[in-house]
C-alpha positions in Angstrom: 52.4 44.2 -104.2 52.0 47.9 -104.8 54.3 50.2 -103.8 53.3 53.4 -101.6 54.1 56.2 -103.5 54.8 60.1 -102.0 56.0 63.1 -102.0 56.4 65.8 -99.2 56.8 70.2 -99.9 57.6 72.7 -97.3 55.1 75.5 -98.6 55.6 78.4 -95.9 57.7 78.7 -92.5 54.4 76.9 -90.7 52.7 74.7 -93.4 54.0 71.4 -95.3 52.6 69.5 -97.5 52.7 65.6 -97.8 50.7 63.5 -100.6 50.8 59.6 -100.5 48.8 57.1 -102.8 48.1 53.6 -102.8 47.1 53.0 -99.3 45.0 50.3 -98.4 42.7 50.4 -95.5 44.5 49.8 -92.3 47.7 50.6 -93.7 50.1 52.5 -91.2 51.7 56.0 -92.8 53.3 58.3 -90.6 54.9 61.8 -91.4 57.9 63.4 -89.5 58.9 67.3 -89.6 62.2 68.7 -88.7 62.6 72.2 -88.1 64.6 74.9 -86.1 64.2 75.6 -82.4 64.4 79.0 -83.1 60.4 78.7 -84.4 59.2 77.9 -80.9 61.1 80.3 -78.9 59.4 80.2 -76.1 59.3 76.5 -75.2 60.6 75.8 -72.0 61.3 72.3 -72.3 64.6 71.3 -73.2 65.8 67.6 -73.9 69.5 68.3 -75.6 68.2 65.1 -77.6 69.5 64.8 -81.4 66.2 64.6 -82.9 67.0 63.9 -86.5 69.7 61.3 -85.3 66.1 59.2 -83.5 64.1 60.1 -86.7 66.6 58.2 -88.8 67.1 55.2 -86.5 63.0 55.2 -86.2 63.2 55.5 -90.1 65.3 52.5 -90.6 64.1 50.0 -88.4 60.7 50.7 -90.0 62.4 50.1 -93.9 64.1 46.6 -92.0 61.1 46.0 -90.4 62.7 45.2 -86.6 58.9 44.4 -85.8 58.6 41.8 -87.9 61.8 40.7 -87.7 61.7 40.2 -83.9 58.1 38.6 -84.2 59.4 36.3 -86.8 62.3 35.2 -84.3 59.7 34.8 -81.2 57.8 32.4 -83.6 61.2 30.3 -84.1 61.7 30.1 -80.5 57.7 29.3 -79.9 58.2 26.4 -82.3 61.5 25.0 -80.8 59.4 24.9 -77.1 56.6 23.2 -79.2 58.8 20.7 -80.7 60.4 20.4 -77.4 57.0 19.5 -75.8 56.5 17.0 -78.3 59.6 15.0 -77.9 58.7 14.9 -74.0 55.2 13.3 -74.9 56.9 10.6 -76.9 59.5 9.7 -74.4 56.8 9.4 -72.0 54.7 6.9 -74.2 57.6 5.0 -76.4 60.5 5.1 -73.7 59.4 4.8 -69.9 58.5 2.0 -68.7 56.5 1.4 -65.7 58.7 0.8 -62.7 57.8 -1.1 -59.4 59.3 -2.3 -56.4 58.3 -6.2 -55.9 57.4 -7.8 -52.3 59.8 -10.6 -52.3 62.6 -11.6 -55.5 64.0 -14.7 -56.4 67.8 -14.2 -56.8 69.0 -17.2 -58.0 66.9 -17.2 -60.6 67.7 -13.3 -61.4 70.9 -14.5 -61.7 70.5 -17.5 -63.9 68.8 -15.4 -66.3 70.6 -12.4 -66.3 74.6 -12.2 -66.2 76.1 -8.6 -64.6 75.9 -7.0 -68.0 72.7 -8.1 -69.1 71.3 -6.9 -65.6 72.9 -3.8 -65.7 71.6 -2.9 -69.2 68.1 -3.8 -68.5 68.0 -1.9 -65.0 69.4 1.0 -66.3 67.5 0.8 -70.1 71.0 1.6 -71.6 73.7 0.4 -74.1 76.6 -1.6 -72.3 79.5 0.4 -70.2 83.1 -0.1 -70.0 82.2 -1.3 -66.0 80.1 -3.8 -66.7 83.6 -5.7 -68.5 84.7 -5.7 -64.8 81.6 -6.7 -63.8 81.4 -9.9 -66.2 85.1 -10.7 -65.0 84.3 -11.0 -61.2 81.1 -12.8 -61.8 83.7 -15.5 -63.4 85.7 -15.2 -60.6 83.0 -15.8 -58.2 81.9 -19.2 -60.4 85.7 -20.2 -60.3 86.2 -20.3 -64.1 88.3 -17.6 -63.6 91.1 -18.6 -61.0 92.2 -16.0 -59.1 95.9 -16.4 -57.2 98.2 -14.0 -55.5 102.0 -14.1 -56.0 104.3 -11.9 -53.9 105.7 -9.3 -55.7 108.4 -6.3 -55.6 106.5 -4.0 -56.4 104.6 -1.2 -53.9 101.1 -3.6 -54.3 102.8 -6.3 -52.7 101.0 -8.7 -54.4 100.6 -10.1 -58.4 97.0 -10.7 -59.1 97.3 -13.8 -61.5 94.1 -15.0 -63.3 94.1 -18.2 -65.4 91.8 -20.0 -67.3 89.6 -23.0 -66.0 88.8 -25.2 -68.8 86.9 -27.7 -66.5 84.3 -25.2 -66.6 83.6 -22.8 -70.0 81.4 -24.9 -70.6 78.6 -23.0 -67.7 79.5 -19.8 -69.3 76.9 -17.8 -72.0 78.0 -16.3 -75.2 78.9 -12.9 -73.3 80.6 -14.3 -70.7 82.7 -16.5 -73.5 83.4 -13.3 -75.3 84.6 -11.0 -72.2 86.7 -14.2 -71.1 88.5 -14.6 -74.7 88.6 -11.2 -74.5 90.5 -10.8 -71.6 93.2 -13.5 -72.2 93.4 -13.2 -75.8 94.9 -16.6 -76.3 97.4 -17.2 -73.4 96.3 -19.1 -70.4 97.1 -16.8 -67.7 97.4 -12.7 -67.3 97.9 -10.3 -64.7 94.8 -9.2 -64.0 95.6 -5.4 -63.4 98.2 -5.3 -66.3 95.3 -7.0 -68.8 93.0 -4.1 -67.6 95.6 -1.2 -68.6 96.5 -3.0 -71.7 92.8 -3.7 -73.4 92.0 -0.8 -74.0 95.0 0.1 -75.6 94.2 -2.4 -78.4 93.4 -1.2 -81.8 90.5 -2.7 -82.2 89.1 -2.7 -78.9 86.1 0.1 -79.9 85.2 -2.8 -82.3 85.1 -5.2 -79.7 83.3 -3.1 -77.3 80.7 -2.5 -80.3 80.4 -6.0 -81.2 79.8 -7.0 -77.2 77.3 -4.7 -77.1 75.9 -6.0 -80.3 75.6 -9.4 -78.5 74.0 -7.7 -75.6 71.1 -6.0 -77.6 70.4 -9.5 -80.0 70.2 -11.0 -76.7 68.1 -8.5 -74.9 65.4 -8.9 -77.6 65.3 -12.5 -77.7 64.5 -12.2 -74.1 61.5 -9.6 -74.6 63.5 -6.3 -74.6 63.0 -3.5 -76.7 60.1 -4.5 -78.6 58.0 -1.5 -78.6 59.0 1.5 -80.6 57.7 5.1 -82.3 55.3 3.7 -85.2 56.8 4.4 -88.3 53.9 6.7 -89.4 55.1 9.0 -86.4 59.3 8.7 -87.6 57.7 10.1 -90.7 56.4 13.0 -89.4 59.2 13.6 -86.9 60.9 14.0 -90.2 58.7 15.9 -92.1 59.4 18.0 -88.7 63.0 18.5 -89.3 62.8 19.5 -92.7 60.3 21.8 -92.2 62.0 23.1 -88.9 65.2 23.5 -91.9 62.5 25.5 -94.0 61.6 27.9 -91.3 65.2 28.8 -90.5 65.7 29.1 -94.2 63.2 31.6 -94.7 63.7 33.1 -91.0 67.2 34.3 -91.9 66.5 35.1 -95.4 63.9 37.6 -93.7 66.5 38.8 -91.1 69.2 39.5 -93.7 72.9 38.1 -92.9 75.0 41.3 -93.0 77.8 40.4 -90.9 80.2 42.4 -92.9 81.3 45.7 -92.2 80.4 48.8 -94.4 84.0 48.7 -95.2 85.2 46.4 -98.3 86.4 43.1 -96.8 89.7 42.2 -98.2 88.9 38.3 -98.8 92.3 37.8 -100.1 94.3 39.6 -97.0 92.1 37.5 -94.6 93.2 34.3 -96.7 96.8 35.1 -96.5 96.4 35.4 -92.7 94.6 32.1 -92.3 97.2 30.2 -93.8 100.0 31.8 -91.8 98.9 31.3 -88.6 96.6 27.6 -89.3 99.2 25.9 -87.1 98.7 28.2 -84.5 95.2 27.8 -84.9 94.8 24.3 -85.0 97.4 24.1 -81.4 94.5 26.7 -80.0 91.8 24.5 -81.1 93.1 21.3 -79.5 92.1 23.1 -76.1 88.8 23.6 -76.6 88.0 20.8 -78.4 89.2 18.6 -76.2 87.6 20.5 -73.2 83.9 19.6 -75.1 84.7 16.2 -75.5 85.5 15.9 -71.6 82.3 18.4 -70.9 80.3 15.9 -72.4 81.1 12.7 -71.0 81.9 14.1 -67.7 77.6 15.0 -67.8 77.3 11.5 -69.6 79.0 10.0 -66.5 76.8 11.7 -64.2 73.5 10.6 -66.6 74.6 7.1 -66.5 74.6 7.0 -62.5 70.4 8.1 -63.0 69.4 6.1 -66.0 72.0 5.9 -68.7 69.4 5.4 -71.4 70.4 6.0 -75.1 68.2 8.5 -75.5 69.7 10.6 -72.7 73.1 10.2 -74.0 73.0 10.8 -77.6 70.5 14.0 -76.2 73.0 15.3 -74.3 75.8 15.0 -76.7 73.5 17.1 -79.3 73.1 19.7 -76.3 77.1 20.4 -75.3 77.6 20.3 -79.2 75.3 23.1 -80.0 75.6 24.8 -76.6 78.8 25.7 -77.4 77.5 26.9 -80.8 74.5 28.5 -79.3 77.4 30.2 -77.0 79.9 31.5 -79.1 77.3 32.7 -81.9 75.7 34.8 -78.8 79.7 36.4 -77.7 80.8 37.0 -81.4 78.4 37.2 -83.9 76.3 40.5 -85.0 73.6 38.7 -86.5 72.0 37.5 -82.7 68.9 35.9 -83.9 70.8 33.0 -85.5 70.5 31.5 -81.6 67.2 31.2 -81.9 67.7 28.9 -85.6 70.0 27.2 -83.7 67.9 26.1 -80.6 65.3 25.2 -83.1 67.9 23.0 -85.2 68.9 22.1 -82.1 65.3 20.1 -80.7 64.7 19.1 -84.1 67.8 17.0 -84.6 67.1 15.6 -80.9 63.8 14.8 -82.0 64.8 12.8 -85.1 68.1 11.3 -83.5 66.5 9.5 -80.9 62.5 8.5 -81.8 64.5 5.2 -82.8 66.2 4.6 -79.7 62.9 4.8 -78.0 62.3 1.0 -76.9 60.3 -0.3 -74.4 60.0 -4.0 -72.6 57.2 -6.6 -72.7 55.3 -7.6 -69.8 57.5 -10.3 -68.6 60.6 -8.0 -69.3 58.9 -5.0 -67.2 58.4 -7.4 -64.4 62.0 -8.5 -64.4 63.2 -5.0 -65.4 61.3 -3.7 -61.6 63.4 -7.3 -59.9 66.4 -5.9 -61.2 65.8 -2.2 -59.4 64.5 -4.1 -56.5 67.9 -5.9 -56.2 69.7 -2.5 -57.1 67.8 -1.1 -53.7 68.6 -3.7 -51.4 72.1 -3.9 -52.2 72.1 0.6 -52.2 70.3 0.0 -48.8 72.5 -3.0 -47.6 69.3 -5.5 -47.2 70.6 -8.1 -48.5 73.3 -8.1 -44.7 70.1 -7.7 -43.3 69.8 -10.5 -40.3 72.6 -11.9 -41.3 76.2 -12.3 -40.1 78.2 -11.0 -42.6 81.6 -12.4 -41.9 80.1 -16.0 -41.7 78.1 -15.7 -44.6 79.6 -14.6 -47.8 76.7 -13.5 -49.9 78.1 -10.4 -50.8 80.9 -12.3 -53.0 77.7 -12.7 -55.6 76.6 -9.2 -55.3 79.5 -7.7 -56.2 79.9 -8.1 -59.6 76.1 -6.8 -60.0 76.5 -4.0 -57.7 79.4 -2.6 -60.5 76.9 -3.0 -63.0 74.5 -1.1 -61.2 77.1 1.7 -60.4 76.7 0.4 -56.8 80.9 -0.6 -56.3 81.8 2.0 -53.9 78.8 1.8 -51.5 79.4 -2.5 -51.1 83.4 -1.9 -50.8 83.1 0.5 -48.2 80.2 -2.0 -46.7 83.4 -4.2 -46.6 85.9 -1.8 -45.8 87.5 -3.0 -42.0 85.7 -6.9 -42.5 88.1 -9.3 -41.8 86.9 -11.4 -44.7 89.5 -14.7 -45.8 88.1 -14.1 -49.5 90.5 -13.8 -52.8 88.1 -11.2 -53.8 87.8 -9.2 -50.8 91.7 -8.8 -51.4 91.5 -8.0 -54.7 88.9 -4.8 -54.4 90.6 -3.8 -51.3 93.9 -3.3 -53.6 94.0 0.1 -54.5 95.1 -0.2 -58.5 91.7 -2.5 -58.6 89.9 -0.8 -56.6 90.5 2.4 -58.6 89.5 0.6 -61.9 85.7 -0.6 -60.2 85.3 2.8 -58.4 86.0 5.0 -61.6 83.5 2.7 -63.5 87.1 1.5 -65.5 87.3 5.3 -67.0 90.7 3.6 -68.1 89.2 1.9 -71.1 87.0 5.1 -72.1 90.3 7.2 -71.9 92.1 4.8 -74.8 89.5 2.9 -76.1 86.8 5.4 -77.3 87.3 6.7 -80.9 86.9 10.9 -79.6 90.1 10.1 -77.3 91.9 8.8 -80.2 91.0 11.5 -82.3 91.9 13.7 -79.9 95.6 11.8 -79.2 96.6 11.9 -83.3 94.5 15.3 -83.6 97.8 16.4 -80.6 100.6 14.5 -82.0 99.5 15.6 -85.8 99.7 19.6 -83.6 103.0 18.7 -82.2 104.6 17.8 -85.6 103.5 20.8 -87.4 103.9 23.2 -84.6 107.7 21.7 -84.6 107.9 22.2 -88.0 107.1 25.6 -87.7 109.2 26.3 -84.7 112.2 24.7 -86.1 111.1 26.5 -89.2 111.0 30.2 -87.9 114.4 29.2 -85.8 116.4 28.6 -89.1 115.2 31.9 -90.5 116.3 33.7 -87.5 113.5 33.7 -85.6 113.7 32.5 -81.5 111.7 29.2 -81.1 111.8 29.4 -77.3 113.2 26.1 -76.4 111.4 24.3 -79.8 110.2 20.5 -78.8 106.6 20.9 -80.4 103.5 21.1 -78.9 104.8 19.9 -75.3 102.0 20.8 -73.2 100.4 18.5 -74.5 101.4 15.5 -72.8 101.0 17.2 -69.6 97.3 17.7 -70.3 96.9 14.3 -71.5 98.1 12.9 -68.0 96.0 15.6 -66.0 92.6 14.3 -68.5 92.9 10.9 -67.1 92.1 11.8 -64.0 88.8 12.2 -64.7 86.6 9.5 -64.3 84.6 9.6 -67.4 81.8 7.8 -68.7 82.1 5.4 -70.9 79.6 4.8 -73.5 82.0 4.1 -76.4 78.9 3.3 -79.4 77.1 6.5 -78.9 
């Protein structure tokens, strides 16, 4: 490319001179002329405005070329909504299937075929959640091959809510069923049914567990017709042809924009070393704050996902979002260089895009049919139907709803449908006890809380703080230095019992 070349000459008090070559046809050139106020005397407009002070900002965003940098960044953004768009059109053709409400269902059948946690999964096109356990455990109830009894006890609940095995009958159960039932008495005969629920979680490997039911679930699911339909390979390819080019544009988009984000002043790299590694305890106690914060962000708008659809897709999208919103955020408080946002939307939709064309599964046509029976069920027993005509307290159909309506997310709607029946049922005690009826209202946050491999980053990431803020404490107070009462990072614990409160969701394999 040629260069312009010129030269400028102030020949008298009104004449200057200004020569320029190599301009192409089209080619902007502009001149400017600073001179003293004094030549135009009698001008009566005055503006107090630093003229040469505009000229030179003028000057320079011409030599960085602002235009074109801020057309370059408009054409990021235009090709993150165009991605965007695009990701819509395939959920709508490889994820959505049609749904339907059917005249009349067959119940029994529905619930021959389909345990809580199967149901659950297909009616709400997810993975499986921490409720439906709780789900698959009163269904066995209900059948009897759990046995339920109450002891009296001394303690505020009044009652011991023993469960025991009934070997008479595993043999009616299905391989999930066997697996949540092993599961839950891991080898004894008999457990306290509120105590196994606090403690299964707690078991180191109960993430694999979780993963390997929902393993089960999914093999199952496909033998049945589920999830057969998926983005053609030929269009994965081009998703990721997509995301590298969507890498490319970025590349090239900051390479245009220039990343000066250092100060005209020299940086001292090796002061701002020094400093890091003085105060990296302090800085990893500040980040266990906000990192747990995002991690609690995230499932808490999970949780509310689930309770609409609880499809993969939405999850893993969502967790992508709060991940770069923060980014997206804190790049727009603290960084100079502004236009990065827009790279980071764009990496943003394209990693969503890639991500999740394989979790994009739809149902075949006897699936579908059963898939609209399921959310026909889910209606009646949201819209109490099923009581419909019938005497409630004589007939106890609700006892084989119950463990369905969990699944669907439906528990607190039938318990306070029960709430004030005078029902003689072992079950109707057992969700009207407030422990239990915490864990089936709170879709068993409990296991999420301990189980999920975040939380138990998040619990060594806080005692890992605690021992090296101690250290350092304990450190400064032998050198002289005040410690304030030493003990480590106590808050923590504190925060930890105030996080549980929160019913999160629980959808451990994403």
């Amino acid at each position: 490319m040629d260069h312009i070349i010129g030269q400028s000459k102030i020949i008298s008090n009104s004449h200057a001179k200004f020569e320029v070559q190599n301009i192409k046809t089209g080619q902007y050139v502009a001149a400017r002329v600073l001179f003293d106020k004094k030549n135009i005397e009698n001008s009566t407009k005055l503006t107090n405005i630093d003229a040469k002070e505009l000229i030179y900002q003028d000057e320079n965003a011409i030599i960085e070329n602002k235009e074109e940098k801020k057309t370059f960044t408009w054409k990021i953004i235009i090709f993150a909504i165009c991605l965007f768009i695009y990701w819509v059109i395939l959920m709508w053709i490889f994820e959505k299937d049609k749904k339907y409400r059917v005249a009349t269902i067959e119940e029994e059948e529905l619930f021959k075929k389909y345990n809580p946690m199967l149901a659950g999964c297909i009616q709400g096109s997810r993975t499986i959640l921490a409720r439906d356990i709780i789900a698959v455990i009163l269904g066995l109830i209900n059948k009897k091959i759990i046995k339920l009894e109450f002891k009296n006890s001394m303690s505020k609940d009044n009652y011991l809510y023993m469960i025991s095995k009934n070997p008479n009958l595993e043999s009616q159960m299905d391989e999930i069923e066997k697996y949540v039932y092993n599961w839950v008495f891991s080898k004894k005969e008999n457990e306290i049914l509120n105590d196994r629920l606090k403690e299964m979680p707690k078991e180191v490997d109960a993430n694999a567990k979780f993963k390997q039911l929902n393993k089960m679930v999914e093999e199952n699911l496909a033998q049945k017709g589920a999830n057969q339909a998926k983005v053609p390979l030929i269009l994965r390819g081009f998703n990721v042809f997509l995301f590298i080019l969507s890498l490319v544009v970025i590349f090239k988009h900051i390479m245009f924009n220039g990343f000066n984000i250092y100060y005209e002043k020299a940086v001292d790299v090796k002061a701002i070393l020094i400093m890091m590694i003085t105060f990296m305890p302090l800085i990893i106690g500040i980040l266990y704050l906000p990192i747990n914060l995002i991690i609690i962000l995230r499932h808490k708008i999970n949780k509310t996902v689930q309770r609409v659809s609880g499809q993969k897709v939405v999850t893993t999208t969502i967790s992508l979002i709060v991940l770069f919103g923060v980014i997206i955020i804190l790049t727009a408080c603290f960084s100079p260089v502004k236009y990065i946002v827009a790279d980071e939307v764009l990496v943003c939709i394209a990693t969503i895009l890639i991500l999740t064309d394989n979790l994009m599964l739809k149902n075949n046509a006897i699936m579908i049919e059963d898939y609209s029976k399921l959310n026909t069920l889910k209606d009646k027993i949201e819209n109490y139907s099923i009581m419909e005509d019938r005497d409630i307290e004589q007939v106890m159909l609700w006892e084989q709803y119950l463990s369905y309506a969990v699944s669907f997310g439906l528990a607190d709607k039938i318990i306070k449908r029960l709430d004030g029946l005078h029902l003689d049922d072992d079950l109707t005690k057992l969700i009207n006890n407030d422990i239990f009826s915490d864990f089936i209202r709170t879709d068993y946050y409990w296991f999420y809380t301990y189980a999920s491999l975040d939380r138990r980053f998040m619990r060594s990431y806080g005692e890992t703080t605690g021992k090296v803020l101690n250290g350092v404490l304990n450190s400064g107070s032998s050198n002289g230095f005040s410690s304030g009462g030493g003990g480590g990072f106590s808050g923590r614990r504190r925060f930890l019992r105030w996080r549980r409160k929160w019913p999160e969701e629980e959808a451990l394999s994403s």
